[in-house]
C-alpha positions as CSV (number, residue, x, y, z in Angstrom):
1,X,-62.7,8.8,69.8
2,X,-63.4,11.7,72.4
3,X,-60.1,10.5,74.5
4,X,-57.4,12.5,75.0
5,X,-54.3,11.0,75.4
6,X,-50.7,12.2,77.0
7,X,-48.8,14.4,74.8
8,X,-45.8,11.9,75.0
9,X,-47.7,9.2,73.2
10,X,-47.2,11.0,70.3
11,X,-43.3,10.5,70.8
12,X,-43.9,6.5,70.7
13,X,-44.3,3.8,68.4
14,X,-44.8,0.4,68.7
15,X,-40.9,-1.3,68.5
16,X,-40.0,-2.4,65.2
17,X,-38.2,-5.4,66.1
18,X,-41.4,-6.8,68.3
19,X,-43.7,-5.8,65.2
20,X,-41.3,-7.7,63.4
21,X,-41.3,-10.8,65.5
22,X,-45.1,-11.4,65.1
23,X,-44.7,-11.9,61.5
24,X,-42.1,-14.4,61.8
25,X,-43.9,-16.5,64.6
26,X,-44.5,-19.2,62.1
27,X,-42.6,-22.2,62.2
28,X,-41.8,-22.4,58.8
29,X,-40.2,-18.7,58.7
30,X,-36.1,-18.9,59.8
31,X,-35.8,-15.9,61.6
32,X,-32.8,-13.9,62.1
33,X,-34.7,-10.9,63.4
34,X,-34.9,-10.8,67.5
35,X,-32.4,-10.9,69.9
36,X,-33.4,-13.9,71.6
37,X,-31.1,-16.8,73.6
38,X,-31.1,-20.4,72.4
39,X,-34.5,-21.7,74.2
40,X,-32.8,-25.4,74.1
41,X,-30.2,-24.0,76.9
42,X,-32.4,-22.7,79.2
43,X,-31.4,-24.7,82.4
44,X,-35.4,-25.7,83.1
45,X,-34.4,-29.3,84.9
46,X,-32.4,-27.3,87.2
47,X,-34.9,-24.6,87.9
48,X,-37.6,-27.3,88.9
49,X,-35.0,-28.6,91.7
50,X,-34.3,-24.3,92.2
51,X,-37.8,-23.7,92.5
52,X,-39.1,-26.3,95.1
53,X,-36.2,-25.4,97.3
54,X,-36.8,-21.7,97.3
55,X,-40.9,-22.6,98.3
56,X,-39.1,-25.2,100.9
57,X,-36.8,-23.1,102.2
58,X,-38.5,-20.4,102.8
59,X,-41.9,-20.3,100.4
60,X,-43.5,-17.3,102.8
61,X,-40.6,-15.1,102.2
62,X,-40.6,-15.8,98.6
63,X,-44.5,-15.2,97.9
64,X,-44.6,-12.0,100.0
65,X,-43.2,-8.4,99.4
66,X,-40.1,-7.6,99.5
67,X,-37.8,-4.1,100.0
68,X,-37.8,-2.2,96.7
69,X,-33.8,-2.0,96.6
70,X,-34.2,-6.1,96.1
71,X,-33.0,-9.3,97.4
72,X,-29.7,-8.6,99.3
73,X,-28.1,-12.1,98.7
74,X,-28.6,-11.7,94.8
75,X,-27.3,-7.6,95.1
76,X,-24.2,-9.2,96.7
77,X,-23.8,-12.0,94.0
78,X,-24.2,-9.5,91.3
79,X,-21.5,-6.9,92.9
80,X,-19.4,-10.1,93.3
81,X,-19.7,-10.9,90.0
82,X,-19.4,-7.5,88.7
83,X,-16.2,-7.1,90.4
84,X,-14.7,-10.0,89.4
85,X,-16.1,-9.7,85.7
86,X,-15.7,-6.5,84.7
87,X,-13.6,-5.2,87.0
88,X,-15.9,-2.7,89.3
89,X,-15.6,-2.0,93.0
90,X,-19.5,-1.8,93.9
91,X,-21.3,-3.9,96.8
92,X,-24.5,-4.7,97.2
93,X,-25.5,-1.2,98.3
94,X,-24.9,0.1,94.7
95,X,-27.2,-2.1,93.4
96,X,-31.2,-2.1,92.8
97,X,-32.7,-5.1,91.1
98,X,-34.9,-4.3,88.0
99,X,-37.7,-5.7,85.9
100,X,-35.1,-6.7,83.3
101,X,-32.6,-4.2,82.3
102,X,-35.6,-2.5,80.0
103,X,-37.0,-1.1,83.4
104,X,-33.5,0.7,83.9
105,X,-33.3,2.5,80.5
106,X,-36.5,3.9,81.5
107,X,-35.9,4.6,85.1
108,X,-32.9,6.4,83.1
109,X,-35.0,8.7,80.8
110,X,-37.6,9.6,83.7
111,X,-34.7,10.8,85.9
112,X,-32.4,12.3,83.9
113,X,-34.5,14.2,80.9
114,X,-36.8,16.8,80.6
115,X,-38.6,17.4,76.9
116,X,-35.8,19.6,74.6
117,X,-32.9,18.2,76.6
118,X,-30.2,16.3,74.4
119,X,-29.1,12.5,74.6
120,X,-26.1,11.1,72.8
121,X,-25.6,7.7,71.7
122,X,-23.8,6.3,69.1
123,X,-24.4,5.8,65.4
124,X,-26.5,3.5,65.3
125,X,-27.8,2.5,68.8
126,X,-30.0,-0.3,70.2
127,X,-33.8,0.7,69.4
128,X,-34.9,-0.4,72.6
129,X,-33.2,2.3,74.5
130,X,-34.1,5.1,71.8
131,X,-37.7,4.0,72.4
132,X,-37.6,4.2,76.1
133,X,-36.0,7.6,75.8
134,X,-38.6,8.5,73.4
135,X,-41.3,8.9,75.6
136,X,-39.4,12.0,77.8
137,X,-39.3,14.4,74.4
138,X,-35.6,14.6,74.1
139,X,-33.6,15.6,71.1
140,X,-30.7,13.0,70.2
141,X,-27.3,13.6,68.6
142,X,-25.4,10.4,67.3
143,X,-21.7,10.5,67.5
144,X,-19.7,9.1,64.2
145,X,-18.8,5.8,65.1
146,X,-16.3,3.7,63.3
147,X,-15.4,-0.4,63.8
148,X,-14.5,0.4,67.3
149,X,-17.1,1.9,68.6
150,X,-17.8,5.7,69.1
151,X,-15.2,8.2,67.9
152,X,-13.6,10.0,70.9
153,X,-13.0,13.1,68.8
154,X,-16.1,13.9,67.4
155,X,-17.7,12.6,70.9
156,X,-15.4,16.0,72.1
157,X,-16.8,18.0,69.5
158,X,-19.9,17.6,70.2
159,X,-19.4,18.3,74.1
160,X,-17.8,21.6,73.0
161,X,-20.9,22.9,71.0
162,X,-24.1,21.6,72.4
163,X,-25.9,22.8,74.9
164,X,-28.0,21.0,77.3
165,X,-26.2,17.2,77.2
166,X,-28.2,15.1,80.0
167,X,-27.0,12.2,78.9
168,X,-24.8,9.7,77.1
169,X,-25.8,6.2,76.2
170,X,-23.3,3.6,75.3
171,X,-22.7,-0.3,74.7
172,X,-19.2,-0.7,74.9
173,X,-19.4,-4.6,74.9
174,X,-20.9,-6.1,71.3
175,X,-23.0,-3.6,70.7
176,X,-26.5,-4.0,69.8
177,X,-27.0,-3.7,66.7
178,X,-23.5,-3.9,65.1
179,X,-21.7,-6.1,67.0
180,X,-18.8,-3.8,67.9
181,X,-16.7,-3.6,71.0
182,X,-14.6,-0.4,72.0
183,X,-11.2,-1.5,72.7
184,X,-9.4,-0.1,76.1
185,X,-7.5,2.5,74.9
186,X,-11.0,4.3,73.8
187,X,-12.7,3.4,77.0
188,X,-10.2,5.0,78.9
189,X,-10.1,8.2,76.4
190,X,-14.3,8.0,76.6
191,X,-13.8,8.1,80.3
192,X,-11.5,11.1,80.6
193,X,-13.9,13.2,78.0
194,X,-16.6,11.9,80.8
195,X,-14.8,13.5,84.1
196,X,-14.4,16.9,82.1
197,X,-17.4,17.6,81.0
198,X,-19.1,15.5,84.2
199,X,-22.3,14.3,82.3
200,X,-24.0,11.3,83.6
201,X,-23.4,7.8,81.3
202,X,-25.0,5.0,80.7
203,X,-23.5,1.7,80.2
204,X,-25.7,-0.8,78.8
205,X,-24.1,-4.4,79.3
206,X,-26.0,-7.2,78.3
207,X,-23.7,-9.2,76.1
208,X,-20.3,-8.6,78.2
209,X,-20.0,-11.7,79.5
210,X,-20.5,-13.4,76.2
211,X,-17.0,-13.2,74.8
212,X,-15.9,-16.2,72.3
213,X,-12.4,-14.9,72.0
214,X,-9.6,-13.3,74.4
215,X,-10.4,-11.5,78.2
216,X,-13.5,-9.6,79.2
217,X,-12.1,-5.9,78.9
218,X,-12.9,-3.4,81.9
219,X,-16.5,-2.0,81.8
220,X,-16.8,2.3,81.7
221,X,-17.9,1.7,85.2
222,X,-14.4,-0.1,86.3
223,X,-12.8,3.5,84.8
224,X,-15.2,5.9,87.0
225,X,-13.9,8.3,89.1
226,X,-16.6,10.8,89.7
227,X,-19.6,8.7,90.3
228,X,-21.2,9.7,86.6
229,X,-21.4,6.1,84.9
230,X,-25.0,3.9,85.6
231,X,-24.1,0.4,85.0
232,X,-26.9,-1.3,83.2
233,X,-27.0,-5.3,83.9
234,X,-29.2,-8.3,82.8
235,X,-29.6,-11.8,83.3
236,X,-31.5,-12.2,80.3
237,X,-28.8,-13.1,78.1
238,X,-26.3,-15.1,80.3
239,X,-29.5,-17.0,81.9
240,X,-33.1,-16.7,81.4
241,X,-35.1,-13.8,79.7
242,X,-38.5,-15.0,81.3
243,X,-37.5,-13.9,84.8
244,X,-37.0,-10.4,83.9
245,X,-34.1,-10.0,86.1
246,X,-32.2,-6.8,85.4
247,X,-30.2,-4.9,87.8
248,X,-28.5,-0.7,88.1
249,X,-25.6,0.1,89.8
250,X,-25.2,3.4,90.4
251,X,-23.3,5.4,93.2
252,X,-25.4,5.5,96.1
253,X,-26.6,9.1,95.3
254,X,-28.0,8.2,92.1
255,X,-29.3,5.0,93.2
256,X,-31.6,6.5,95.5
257,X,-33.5,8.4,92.4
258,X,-34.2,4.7,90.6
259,X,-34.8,3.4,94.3
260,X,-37.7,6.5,94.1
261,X,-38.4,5.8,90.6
262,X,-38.9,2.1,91.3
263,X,-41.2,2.1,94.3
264,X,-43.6,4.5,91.9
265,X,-43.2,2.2,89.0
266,X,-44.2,-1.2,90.9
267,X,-43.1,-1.7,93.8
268,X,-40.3,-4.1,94.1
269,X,-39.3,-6.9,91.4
270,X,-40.9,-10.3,91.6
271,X,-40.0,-11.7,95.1
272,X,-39.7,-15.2,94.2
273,X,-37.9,-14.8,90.8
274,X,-35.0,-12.5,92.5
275,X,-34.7,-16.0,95.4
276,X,-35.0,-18.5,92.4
277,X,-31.9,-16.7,90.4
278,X,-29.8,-16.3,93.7
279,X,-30.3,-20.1,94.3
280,X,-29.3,-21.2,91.1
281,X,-26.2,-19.2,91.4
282,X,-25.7,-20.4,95.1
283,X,-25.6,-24.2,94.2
284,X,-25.2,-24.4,90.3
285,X,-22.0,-22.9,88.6
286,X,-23.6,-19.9,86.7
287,X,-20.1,-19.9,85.1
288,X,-19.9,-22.9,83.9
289,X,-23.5,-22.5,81.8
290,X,-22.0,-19.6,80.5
291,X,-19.6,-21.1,78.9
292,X,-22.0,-23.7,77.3
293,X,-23.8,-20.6,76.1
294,X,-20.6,-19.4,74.6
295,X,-19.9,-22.4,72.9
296,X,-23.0,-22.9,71.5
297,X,-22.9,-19.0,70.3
298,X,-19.3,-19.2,68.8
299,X,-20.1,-22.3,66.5
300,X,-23.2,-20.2,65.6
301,X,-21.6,-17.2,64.9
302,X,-18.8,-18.8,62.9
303,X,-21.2,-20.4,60.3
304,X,-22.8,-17.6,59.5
305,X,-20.0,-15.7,59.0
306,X,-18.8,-18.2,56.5
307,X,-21.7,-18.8,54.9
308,X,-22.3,-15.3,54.7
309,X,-18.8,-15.0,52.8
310,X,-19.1,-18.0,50.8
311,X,-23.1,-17.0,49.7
312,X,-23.2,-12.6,49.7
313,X,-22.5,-10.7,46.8
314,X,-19.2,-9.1,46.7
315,X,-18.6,-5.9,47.8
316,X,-21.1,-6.2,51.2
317,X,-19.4,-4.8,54.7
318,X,-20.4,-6.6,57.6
319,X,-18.6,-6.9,60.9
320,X,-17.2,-9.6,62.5
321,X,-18.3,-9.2,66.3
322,X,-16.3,-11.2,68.9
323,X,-19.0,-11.8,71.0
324,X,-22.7,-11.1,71.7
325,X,-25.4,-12.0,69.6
326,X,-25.6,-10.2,66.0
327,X,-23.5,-9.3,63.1
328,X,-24.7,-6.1,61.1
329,X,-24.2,-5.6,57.3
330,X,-23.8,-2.6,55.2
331,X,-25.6,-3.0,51.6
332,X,-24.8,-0.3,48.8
333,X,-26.2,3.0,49.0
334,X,-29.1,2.5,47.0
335,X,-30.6,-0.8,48.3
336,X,-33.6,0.2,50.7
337,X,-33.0,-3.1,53.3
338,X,-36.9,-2.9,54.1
339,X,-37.6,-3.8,50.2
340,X,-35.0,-6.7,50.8
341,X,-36.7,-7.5,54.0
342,X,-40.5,-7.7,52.0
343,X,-38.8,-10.2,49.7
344,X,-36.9,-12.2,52.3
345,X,-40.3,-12.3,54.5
346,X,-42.1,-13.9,50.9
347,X,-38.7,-16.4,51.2
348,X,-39.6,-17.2,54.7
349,X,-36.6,-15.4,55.9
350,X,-36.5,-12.8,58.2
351,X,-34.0,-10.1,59.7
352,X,-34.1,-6.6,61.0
353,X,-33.9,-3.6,58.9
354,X,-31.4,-1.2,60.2
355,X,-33.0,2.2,59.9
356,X,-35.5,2.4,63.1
357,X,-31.4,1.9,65.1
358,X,-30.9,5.3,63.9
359,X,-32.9,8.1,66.5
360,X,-32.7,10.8,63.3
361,X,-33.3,8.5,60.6
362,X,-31.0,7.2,57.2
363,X,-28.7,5.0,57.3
364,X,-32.3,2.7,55.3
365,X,-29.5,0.4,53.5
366,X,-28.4,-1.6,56.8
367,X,-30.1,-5.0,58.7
368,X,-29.0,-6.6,61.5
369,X,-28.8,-10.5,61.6
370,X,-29.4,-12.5,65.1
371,X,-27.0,-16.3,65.3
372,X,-28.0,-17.1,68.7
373,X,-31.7,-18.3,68.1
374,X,-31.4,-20.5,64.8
375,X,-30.1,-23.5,65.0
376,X,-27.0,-24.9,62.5
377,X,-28.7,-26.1,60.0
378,X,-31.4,-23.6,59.9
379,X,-28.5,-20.7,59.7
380,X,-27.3,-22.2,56.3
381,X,-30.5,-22.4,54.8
382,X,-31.5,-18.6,56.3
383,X,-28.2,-17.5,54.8
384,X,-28.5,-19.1,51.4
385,X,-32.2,-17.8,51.3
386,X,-31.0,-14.2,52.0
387,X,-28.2,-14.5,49.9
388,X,-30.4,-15.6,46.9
389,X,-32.6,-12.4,47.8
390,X,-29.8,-10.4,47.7
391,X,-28.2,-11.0,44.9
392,X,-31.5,-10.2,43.2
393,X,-31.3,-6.8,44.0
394,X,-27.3,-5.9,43.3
């Protein structure tokens, strides 16, 4: 074919994980791959009553266009909620509403990076983000990380040596794909490293709110002094994915690049989903069906964990998150986990092979298992299938 395409295509690929999910679309397959909420808890009788009153209330607002920056009554529930959540000090002016927080990692790549310039992340990172980076020709560096997230030392290291850092990317809160949460003390040491060396930070938090066990620690953004950490939110986890609500907050002089970035991109995000969300959280407690989400997430997690211990071969590592939505696992050095995935997939089993959450590759014997989606009974049987699987090849 006689067209010419964008040098940057040749920096993508289609995702691994939504390549994935097409193969385990059939019913019969108990899929452990995507990262997706429990459909049954989607609050749809409530969003009939949500959406009549937003088209009754004010139905010519809703349907028209809108300022890109958002809809200010949702900026000022989400600052509220940040503050009181994660402990920020942001209003509504911080904030800029985004088509799910997807929109922001790549609002992030097309402000911040040129091709050649260098992005850190930790080891191994969320695919989504390295894919969205992908596209601006960057080179990336992964700082070691242990079970607590990235090491502070080597992070310093690394600063020290390389030239031309743009950028760090980080998910502090049940990390995507391990699990992992960074405790205080190495938020705070992170965040110290950060106002040295001043390099702009970006804190992906989808799962923070999503805590089984103990208090919500403080975000990287509760801990910034200079104005260099870009708060990345979503409602797609603690609500509904179909709206594609996301949301940056950003001191004001950063915010007005995505606020640029944004009205290139498309505009504004949808008018009427930005009132429908507000309203639910104006006369439902958004709270209180996070906590059901929770519950429902903590049994889940729990019985896999057992099962996993009772079913696995001995000798496998996998961590134990305390919140979110996966669990990743650590096979021995010689087990490829795509040829366990090709047998699992003939098994009707599916999960994601760990390798594409590495930017420079390795790392081939490592999956990442979802418990949100599956129901009980369907997460024993998955378990037991992939435990048979596995204990075919060790």
């Amino acid at each position: 074919m006689a067209v010419k395409f964008a040098d940057r295509m040749e920096n993508l690929k289609a995702s691994e994980i939504r390549e994935l999910l097409k193969l385990t679309e059939k019913p019969e397959v108990i899929s452990f791959a995507g990262g997706l909420p429990a459909p049954e808890l989607f609050p749809v009788e409530e969003m009939k009553e949500v959406a009549i009153k937003v088209l009754e209330e004010g139905g010519k607002q809703a349907l028209q266009y809108a300022a890109t920056e958002g809809f200010i009554p949702l900026r000022k529930a989400i600052a509220n909620r940040m503050n009181t959540k994660f402990n920020t000090d942001v209003t509504y002016e911080n904030i800029l509403i985004t088509s799910g927080s997807q929109q922001g990692l790549d609002f992030s790549g097309k402000i911040f990076l040129n091709e050649g310039d260098v992005v850190l992340c930790e080891s191994p990172s969320y695919l989504g983000a390295l894919n969205a980076f992908k596209a601006y020709g960057p080179k990336f560096i992964e700082v070691p990380t242990d079970e607590n997230g990235m090491i502070m030392e080597e992070l310093e290291k690394i600063l020290e040596t390389t030239e031309n850092v743009k950028m760090i990317y980080v998910i502090p809160d049940f990390q995507n794909p391990t699990g992992r949460t960074w405790p205080v003390e190495r938020r705070k040491k992170f965040m110290e490293i950060i106002n040295k060396y001043e390099i702009p930070v970006l804190e992906d938090n989808p799962y923070g709110e999503l805590r089984f066990e103990g208090e919500i620690l403080p975000s990287l953004k509760a801990m910034d002094e200079k104005g260099l950490v870009i708060f990345l939110g979503s409602f797609s986890k603690i609500f509904c994915p179909g709206f594609r609500i996301g949301w940056v907050a950003a001191n004001k002089e950063i915010l007005e690049k995505y606020i640029m970035i944004k009205q290139s991109a498309d505009l504004q995000t949808s008018t009427v989903g930005q009132r429908e969300v507000a309203k639910f959280m104006e006369i439902y407690d958004l709270d209180a069906h996070v906590e059901k989400i929770k519950d429902v997430y903590r049994k889940r997690r729990n019985l896999m964990l057992e099962t996993m211990k009772a079913e696995f071969p001995e000798g496998l590592k996998y961590t134990y998150p305390e919140g979110g939505l996966f669990t990743w696992v650590e096979l021995p050095s010689n087990i490829d986990a795509k040829d366990v995935m090709a047998k699992c997939l003939e098994n009707n089993v599916a999960f994601v092979p760990g390798g594409s959450f590495f930017p420079n590759g390795g790392k081939d014997n490592t999956f990442r298992l979802n418990y949100s989606n599956m129901t009980e009974e369907r997460i024993v049987d998955g378990v037991k299938r992939l435990a048979k699987v596995l204990k075919e090849f060790i």
